[in-house]
GUKEDREN-129122 format. One record per residue (C-alpha): y, x, z; residue in three letters. Coordinates in Angstrom, 1 decimal, padded with zeros to 4 digits. Layout:
BEGIN
<tise yy="Y" xx="X" zz="Z" aa="ALA"/>
...
//
This chain:
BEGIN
<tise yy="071.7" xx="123.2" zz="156.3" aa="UNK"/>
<tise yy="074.1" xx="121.1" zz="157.9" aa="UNK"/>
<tise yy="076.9" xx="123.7" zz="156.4" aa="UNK"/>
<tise yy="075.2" xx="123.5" zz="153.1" aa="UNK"/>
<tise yy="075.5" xx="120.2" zz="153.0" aa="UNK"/>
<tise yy="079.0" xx="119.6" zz="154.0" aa="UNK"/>
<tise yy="080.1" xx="122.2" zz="151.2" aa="UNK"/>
<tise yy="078.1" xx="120.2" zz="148.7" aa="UNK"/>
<tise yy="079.8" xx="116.9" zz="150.1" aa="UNK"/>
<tise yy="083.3" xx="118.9" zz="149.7" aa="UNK"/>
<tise yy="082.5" xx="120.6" zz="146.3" aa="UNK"/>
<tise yy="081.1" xx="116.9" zz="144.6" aa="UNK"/>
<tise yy="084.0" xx="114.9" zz="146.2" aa="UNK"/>
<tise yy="086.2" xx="118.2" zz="144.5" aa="UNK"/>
<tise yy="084.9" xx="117.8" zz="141.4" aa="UNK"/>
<tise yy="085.4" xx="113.4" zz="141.6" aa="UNK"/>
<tise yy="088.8" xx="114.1" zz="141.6" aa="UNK"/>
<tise yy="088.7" xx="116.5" zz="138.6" aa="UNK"/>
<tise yy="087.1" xx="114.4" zz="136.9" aa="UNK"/>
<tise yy="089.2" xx="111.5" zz="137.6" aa="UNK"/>
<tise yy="092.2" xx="113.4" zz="137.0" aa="UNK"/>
<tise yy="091.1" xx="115.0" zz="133.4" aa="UNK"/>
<tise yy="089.8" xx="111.3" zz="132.6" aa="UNK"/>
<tise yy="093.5" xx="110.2" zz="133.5" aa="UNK"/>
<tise yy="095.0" xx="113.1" zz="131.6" aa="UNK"/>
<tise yy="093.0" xx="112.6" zz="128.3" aa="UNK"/>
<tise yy="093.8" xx="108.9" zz="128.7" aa="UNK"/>
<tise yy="097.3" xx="109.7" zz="129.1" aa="UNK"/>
<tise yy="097.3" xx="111.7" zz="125.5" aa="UNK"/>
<tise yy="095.7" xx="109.4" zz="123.7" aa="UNK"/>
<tise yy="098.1" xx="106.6" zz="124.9" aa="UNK"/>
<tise yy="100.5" xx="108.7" zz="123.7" aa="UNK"/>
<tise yy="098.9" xx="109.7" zz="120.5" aa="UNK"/>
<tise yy="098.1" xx="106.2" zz="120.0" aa="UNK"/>
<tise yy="102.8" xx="105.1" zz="120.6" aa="UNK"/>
<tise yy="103.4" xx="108.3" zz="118.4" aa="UNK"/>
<tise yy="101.1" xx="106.8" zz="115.0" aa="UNK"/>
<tise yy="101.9" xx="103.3" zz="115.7" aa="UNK"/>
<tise yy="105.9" xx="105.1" zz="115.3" aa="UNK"/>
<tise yy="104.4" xx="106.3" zz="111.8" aa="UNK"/>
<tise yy="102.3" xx="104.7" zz="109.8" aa="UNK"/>
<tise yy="100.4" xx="101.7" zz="109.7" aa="UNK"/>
<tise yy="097.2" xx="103.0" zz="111.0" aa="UNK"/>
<tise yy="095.3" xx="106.0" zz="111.9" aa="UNK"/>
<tise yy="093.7" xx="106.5" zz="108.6" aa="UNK"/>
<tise yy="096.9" xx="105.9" zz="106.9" aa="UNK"/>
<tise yy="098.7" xx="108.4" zz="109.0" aa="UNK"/>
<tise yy="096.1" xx="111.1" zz="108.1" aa="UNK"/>
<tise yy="096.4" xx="110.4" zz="104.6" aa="UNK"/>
<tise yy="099.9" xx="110.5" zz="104.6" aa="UNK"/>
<tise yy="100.6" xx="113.8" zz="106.6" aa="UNK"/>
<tise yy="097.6" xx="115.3" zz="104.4" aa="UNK"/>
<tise yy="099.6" xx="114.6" zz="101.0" aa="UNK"/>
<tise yy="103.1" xx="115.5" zz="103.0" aa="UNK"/>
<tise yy="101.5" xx="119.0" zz="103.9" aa="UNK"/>
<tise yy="100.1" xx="119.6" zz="100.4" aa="UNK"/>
<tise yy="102.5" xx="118.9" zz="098.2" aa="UNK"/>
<tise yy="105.4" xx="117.9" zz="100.0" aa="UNK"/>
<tise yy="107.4" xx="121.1" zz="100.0" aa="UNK"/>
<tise yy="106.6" xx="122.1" zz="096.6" aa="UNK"/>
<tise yy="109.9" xx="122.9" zz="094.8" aa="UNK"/>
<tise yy="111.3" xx="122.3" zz="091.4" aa="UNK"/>
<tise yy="109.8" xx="119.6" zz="088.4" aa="UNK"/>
<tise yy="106.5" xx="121.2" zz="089.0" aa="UNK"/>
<tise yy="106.5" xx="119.4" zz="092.5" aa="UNK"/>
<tise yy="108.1" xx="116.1" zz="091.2" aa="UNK"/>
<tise yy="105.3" xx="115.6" zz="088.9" aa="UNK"/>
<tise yy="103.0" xx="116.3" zz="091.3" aa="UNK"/>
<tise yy="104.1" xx="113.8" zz="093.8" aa="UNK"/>
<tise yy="105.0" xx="111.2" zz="091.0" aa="UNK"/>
<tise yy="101.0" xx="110.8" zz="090.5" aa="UNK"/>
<tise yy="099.9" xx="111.9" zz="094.6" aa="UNK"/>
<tise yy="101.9" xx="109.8" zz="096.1" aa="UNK"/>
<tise yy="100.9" xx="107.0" zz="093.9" aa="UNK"/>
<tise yy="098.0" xx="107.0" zz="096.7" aa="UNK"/>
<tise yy="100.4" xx="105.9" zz="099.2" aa="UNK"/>
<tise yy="103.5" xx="104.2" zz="097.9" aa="UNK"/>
<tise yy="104.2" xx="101.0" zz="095.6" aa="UNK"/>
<tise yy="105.4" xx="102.6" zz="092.5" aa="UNK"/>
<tise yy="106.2" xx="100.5" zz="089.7" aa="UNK"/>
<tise yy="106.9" xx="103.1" zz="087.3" aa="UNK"/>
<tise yy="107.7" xx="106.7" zz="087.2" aa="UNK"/>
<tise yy="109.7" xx="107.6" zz="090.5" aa="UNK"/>
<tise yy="111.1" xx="111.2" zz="091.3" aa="UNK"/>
<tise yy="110.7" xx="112.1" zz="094.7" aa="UNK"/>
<tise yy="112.3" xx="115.6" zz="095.8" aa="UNK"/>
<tise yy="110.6" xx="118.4" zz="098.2" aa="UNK"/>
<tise yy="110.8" xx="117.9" zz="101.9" aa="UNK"/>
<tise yy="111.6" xx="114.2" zz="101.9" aa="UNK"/>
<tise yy="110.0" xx="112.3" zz="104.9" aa="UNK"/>
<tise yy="108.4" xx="109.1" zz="104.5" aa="UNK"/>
<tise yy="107.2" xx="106.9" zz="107.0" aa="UNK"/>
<tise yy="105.1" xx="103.9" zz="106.6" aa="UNK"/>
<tise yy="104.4" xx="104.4" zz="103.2" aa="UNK"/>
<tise yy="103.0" xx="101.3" zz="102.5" aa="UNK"/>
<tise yy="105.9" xx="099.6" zz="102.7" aa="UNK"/>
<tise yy="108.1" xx="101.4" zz="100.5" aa="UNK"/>
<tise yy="108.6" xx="100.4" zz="097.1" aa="UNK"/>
<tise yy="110.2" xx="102.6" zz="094.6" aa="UNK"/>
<tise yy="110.9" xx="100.9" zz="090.9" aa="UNK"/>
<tise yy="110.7" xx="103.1" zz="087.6" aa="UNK"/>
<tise yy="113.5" xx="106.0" zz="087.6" aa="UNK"/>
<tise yy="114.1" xx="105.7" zz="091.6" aa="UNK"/>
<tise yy="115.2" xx="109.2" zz="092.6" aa="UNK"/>
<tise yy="114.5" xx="110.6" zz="096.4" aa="UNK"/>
<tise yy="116.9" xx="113.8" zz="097.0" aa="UNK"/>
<tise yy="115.6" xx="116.5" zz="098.6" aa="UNK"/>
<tise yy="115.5" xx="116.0" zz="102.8" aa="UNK"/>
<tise yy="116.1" xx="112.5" zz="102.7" aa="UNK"/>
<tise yy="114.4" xx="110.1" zz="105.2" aa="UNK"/>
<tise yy="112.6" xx="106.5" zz="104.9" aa="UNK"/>
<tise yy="111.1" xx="104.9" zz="107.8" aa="UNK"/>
<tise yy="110.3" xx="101.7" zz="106.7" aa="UNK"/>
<tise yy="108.4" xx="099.5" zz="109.5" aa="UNK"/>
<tise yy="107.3" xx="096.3" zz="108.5" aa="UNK"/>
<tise yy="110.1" xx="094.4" zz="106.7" aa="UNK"/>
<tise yy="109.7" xx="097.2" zz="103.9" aa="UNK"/>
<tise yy="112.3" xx="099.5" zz="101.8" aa="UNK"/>
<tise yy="112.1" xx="098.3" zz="098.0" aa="UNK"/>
<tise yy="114.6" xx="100.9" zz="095.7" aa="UNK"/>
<tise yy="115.6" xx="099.4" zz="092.2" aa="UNK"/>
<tise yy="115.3" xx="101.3" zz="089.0" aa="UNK"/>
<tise yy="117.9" xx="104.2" zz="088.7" aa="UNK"/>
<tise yy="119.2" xx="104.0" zz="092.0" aa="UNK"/>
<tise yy="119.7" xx="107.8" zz="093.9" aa="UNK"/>
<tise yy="119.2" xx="108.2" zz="097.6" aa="UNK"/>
<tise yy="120.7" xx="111.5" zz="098.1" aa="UNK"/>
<tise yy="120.3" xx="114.4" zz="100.4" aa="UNK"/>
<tise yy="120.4" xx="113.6" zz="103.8" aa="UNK"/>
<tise yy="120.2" xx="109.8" zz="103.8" aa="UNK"/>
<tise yy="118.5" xx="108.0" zz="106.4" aa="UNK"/>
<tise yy="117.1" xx="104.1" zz="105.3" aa="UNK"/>
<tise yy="115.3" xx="103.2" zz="108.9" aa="UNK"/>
<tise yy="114.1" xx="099.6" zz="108.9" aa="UNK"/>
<tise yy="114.0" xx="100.4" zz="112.7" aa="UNK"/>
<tise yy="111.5" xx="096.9" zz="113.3" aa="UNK"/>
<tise yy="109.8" xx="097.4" zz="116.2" aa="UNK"/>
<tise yy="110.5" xx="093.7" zz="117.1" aa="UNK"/>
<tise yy="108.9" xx="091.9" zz="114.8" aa="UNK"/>
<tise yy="112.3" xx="090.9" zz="113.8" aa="UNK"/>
<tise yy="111.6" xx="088.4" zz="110.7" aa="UNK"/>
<tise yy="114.5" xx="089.4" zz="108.3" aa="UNK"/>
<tise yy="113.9" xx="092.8" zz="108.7" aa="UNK"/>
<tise yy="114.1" xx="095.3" zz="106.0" aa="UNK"/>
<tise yy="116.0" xx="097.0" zz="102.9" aa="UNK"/>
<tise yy="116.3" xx="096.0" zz="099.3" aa="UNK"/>
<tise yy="118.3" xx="098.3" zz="097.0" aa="UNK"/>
<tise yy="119.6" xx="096.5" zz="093.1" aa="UNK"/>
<tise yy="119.4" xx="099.6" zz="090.3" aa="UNK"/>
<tise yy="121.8" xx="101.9" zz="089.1" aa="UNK"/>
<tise yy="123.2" xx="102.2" zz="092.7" aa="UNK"/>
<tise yy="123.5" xx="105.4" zz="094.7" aa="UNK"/>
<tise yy="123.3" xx="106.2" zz="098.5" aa="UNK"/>
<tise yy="125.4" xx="108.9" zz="099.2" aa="UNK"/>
<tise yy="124.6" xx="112.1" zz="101.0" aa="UNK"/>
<tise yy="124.0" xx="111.6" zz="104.8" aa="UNK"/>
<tise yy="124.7" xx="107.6" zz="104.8" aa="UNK"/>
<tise yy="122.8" xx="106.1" zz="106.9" aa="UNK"/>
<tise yy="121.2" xx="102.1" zz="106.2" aa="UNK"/>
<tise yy="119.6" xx="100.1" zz="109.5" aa="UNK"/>
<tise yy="117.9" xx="097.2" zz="108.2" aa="UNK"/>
<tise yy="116.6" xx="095.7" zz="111.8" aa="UNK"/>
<tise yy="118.6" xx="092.0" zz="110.6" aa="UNK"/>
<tise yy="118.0" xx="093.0" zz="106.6" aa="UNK"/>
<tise yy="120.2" xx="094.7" zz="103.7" aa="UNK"/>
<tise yy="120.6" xx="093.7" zz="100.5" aa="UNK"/>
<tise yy="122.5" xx="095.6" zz="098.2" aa="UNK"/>
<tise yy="123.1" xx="095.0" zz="094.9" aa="UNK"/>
<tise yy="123.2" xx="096.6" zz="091.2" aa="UNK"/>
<tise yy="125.6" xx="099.2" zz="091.2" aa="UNK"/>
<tise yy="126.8" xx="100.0" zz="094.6" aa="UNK"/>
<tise yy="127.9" xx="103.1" zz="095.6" aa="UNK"/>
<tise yy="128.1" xx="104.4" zz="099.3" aa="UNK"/>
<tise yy="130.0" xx="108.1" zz="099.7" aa="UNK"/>
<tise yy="129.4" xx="110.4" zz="101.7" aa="UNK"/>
<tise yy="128.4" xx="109.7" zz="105.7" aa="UNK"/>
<tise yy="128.6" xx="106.0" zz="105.1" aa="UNK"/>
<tise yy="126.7" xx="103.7" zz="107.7" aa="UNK"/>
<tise yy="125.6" xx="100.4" zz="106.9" aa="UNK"/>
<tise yy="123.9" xx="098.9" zz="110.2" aa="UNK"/>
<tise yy="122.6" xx="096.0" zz="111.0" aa="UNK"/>
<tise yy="122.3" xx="095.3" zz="114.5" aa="UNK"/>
<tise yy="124.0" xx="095.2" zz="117.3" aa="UNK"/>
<tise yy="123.4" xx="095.6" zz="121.1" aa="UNK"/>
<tise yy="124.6" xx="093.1" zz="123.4" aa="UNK"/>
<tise yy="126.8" xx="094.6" zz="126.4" aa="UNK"/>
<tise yy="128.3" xx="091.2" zz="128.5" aa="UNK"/>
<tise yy="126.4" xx="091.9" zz="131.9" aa="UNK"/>
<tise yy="128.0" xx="094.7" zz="134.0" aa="UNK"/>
<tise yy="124.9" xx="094.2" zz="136.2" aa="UNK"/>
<tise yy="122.8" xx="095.4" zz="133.7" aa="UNK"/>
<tise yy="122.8" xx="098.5" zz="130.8" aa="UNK"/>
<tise yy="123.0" xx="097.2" zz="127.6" aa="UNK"/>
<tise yy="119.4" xx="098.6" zz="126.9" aa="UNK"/>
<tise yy="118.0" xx="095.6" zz="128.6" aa="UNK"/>
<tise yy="120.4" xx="093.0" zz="127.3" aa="UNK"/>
<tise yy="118.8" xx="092.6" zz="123.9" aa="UNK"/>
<tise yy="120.3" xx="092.7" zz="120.7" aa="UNK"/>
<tise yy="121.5" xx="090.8" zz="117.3" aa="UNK"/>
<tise yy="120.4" xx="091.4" zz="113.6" aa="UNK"/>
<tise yy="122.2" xx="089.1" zz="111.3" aa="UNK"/>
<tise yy="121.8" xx="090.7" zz="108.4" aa="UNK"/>
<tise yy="124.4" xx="092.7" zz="105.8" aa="UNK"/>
<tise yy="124.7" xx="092.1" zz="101.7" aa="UNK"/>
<tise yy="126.6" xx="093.8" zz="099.8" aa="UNK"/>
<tise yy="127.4" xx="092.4" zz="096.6" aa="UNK"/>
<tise yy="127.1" xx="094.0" zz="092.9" aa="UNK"/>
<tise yy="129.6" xx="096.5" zz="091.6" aa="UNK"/>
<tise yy="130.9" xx="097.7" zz="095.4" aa="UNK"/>
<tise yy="132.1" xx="101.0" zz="096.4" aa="UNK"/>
<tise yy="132.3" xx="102.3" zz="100.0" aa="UNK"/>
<tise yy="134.8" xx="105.6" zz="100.9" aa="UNK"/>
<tise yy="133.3" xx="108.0" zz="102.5" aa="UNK"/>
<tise yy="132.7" xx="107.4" zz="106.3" aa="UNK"/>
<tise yy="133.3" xx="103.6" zz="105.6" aa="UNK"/>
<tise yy="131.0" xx="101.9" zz="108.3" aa="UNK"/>
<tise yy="129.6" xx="098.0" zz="107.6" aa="UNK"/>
<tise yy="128.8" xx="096.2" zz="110.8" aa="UNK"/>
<tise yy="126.1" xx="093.3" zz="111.3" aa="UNK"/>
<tise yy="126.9" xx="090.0" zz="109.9" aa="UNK"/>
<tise yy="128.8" xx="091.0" zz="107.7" aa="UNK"/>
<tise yy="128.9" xx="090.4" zz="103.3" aa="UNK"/>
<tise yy="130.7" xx="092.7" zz="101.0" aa="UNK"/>
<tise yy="132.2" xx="089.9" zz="097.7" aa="UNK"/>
<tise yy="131.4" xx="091.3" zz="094.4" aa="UNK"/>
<tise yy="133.5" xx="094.3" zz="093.1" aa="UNK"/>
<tise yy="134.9" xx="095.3" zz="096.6" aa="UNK"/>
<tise yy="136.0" xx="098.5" zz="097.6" aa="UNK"/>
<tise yy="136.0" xx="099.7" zz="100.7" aa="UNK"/>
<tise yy="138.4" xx="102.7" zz="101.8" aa="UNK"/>
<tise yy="137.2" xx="106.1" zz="103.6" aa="UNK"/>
<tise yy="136.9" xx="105.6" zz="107.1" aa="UNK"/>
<tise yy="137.3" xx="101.7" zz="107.6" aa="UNK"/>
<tise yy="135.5" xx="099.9" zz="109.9" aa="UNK"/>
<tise yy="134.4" xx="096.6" zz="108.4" aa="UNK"/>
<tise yy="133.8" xx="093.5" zz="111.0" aa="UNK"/>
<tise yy="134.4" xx="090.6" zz="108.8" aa="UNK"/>
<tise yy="133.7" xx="089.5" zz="105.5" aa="UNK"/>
<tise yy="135.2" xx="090.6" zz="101.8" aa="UNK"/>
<tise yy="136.5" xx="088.9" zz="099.6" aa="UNK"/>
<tise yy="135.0" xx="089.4" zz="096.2" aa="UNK"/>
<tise yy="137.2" xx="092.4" zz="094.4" aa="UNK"/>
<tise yy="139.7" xx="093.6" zz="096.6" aa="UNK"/>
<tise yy="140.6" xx="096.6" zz="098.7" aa="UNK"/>
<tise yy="140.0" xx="096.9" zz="102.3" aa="UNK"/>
<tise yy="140.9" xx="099.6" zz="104.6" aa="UNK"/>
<tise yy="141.6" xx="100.2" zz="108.4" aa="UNK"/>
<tise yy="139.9" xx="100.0" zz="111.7" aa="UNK"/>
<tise yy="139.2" xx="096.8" zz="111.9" aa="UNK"/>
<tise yy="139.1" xx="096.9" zz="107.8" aa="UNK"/>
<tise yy="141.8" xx="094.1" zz="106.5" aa="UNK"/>
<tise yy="142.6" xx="093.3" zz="103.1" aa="UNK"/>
<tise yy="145.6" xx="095.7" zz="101.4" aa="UNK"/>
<tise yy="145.2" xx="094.3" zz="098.2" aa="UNK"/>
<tise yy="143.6" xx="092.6" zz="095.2" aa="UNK"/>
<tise yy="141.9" xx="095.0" zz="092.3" aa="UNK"/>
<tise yy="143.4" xx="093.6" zz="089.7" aa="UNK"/>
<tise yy="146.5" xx="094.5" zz="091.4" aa="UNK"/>
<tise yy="145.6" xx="098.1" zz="091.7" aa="UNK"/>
<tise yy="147.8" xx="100.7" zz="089.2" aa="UNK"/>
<tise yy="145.8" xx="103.4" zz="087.5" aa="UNK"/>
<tise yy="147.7" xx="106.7" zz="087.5" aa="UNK"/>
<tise yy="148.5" xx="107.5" zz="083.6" aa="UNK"/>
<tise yy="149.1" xx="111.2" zz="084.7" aa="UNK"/>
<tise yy="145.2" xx="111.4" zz="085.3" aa="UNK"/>
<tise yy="142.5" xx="111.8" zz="083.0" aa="UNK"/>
<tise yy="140.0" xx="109.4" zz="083.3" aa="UNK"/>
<tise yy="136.1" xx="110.7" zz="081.7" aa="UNK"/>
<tise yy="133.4" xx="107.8" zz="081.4" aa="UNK"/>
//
């Protein structure tokens, strides 16, 4: 009995600690379950809704799928108007995304718009590839995106709108442009620059402004009205309204006005 009892003893203490353990796994999940939604979607039962439309009628190709979305996703997103929104575009935090009437979302292009929000004018094209991430998991208070109409976001640009981006009517960003605003701070040797905070000033860009491809605009800074920014420049300070930067830092090279069409080339409108 006595050996009866002492494998009883051993087997219930045995199963304690599988029990404690599974209780400590499932926990485990679910906390993680629990970071991974909060990364989404507002709630749980927005999250659901969301990935059910996504896995619907998300990938369906062609004008047939455009229309479809144009009224689903109506469940979901602000729409003031009849948006396009292409197969195999990822949206995150639905909610907060506002799309006005002729918005168009090309094909693999990405919105994670946290709270702080992502509102698109009308006309304005977000190519394939772009990434507009709000990024606010801060509560930062100036947080989030706003896009004028008739502008475009060229393929694989990138917009951070932790310290908030405006961009006006009729902007155009090439190719592999990055428009980002924040900042880490990196003063204290003693510590990595993941735990030294960060700063979100904010970006506008003004009306009428193009960015060259691979042009990058840092935080705190404001593109002036009719700007244009060459490939590759590195913006840290303010432009003046209608001229021509360029350069790493990007410095002023010239005014607009001052700018000489080439006769030889034909121009189409």
């Amino acid at each position: 009995m006595n050996g009866l009892h002492c494998i009883n003893v051993a087997w219930g203490g045995a199963w304690f600690l599988i029990c404690a353990k599974l209780r400590e796994y499932v926990s485990s999940i679910l906390s993680s379950l629990n970071l991974f939604v909060s990364r989404q979607s507002s709630n749980l039962g927005r999250y659901i809704l969301e990935q059910s439309l996504f896995f619907l009628v998300g990938w369906i190709p062609t004008v047939i799928g455009i229309g479809i979305r144009g009224i689903l996703y109506r469940l979901i997103l602000n729409m003031d108007g009849m948006a396009a929104i292409d197969s195999k575009v990822r949206l995150r935090f639905a909610n907060n995304i506002k799309l006005a009437h002729g918005a168009y979302l090309d094909q693999g292009s990405y919105l994670h718009a946290t709270p702080g929000g992502i509102d698109i004018g009308e006309n304005t094209i977000v190519m394939h590839g772009a990434v507009l991430h709000v990024y606010n998991f801060r509560d930062l208070p100036h947080a989030g995106i706003k896009i004028g109409k008739d502008s475009l976001v060229g393929e694989y640009s990138i917009i951070r709108g932790q310290g908030g981006v405006e961009i006006g009517d009729r902007v155009f960003t090439s190719p592999f442009t990055q428009v980002i605003a924040v900042n880490h701070m990196f003063h204290d040797t003693k510590r990595p620059f993941t735990e030294q905070g960060i700063t979100a000033e904010g970006i506008i860009i003004e009306d009428d402004v193009w960015l060259g491809a691979g042009a990058v605009i840092t935080d705190g800074v404001k593109v002036g009205k009719g700007a244009v920014v060459a490939a590759g420049a590195v913006v840290t300070k303010d432009v003046p309204p209608y001229t021509v930067v360029g350069g790493v830092p990007a410095k002023v090279i010239k005014r607009v006005d001052e700018t000489k069409p080439d006769l030889n080339r034909t121009v189409y409108y």
